[in-house]
N, C-alpha and C positions, 0 to 999 in steps of 0.2 A: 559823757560823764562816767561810763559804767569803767572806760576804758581806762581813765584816768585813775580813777578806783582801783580797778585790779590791777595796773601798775605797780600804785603803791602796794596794794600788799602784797606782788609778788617779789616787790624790790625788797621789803619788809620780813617776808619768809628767807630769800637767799641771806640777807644779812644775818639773820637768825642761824642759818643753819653755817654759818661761817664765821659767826659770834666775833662781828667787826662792826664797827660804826665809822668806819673810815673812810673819805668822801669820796674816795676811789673806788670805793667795793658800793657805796649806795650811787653812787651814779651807775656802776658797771650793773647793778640790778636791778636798775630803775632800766636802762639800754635792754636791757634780757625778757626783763617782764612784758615791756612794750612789744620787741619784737615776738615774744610767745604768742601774746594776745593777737595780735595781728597776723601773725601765719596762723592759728588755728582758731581763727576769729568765729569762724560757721560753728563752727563744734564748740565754742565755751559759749558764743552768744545767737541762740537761734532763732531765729526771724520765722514767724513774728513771737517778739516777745513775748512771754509769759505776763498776767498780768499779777502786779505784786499779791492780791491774795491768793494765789495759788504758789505762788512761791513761797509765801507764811505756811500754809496749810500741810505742803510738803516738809519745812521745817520741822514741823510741830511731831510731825509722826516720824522722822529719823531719829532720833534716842530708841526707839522702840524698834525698829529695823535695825539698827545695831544690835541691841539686846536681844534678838534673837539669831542673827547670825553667829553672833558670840557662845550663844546654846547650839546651833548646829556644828560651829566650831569644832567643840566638847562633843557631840556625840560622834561629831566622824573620825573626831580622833582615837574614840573609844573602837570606834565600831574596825577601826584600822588595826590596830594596836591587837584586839583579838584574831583577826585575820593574820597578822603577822606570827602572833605568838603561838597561833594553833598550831597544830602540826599537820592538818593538810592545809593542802592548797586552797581559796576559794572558788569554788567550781560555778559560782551565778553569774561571775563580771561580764559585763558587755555594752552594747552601745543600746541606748535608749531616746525614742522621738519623742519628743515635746511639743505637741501642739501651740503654733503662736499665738492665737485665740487675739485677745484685745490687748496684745504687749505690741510697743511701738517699736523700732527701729530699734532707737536706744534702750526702751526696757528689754529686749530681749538682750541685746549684748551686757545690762546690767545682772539680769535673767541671771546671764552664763558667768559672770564675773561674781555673783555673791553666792554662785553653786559650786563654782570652783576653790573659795575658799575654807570651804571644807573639806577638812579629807576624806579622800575614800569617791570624789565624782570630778572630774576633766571638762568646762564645755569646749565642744571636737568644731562645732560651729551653727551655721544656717543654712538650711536643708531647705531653698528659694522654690524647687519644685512640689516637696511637699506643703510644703506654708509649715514648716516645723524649726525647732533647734535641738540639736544632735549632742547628749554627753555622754561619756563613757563612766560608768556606774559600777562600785566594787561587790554589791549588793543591786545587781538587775535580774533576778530572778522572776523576778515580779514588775514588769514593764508598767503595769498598767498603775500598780502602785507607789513605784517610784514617777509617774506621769505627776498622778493625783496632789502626791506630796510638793511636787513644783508647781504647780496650778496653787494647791493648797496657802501655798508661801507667798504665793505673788498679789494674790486675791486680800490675802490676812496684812501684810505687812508691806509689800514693793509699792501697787497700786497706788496707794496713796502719796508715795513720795516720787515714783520716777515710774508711770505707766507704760 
């Protein structure tokens, strides 16, 4: 069922983004959706299931994980934007370990994907001998508080929707 589902809406999305209702393009993206879903079948649907209220509960707290990525956004643009415009260089940047603590697989790699879009931090990757993940920081002067500040994030706002 679920398959059949994300089918449609990914035939739904393609036609959208090609602004065609023509039965050519909804069959070719009804063909595209199915075969997406099925090559990356592990990774959109993971065994064992999620049970639907925790998939509610996760909903519920993404508005709010948005809205503050959206604020991280904005301050590393700022915090960039002064780096840039100073007239030295910044002399803090460097790589920084992050403890994986109780982030799964996929929250870390989520971890490093809602760090990354912010400016001003890179995630570099997963550090499998330390039990860490690795980003490069334009403001790592302070390891220990740019640590804290991702812990901070994860704990406040990720957790809930993607641990």
């Amino acid at each position: 069922m679920r398959t059949l589902i994300g089918t449609v809406l990914l035939a739904a999305i393609y036609c959208l983004a090609l602004a065609s209702a023509d039965a050519w393009d909804i069959a070719l993206g009804l063909a595209l959706g199915f075969l997406v879903l099925r090559g990356f079948r592990a990774f959109i649907f993971p065994e064992p299931s999620p049970a639907a209220s925790n998939v509610l509960m996760s909903l519920v707290h993404v508005p709010r994980l948005i809205l503050e990525v959206c604020v991280e956004i904005v301050r590393g643009t700022v915090n960039v934007a002064r780096a840039v415009l100073s007239p030295q260089a910044p002399a803090s940047d460097g790589f920084v370990s992050i403890p994986v603590g109780a982030r799964s697989a996929r929250g870390v790699d989520f971890s490093g994907f809602l760090n990354t879009l912010s400016p001003g931090s890179v995630y570099i990757g997963l550090d499998t001998d330390a039990n860490s993940w690795v980003i490069h920081a334009l403001e790592a002067e302070d390891s220990q508080q740019v640590t804290a500040d991702a812990q901070a994030f994860y704990e406040k706002y990720q957790r809930s929707v993607l641990p």
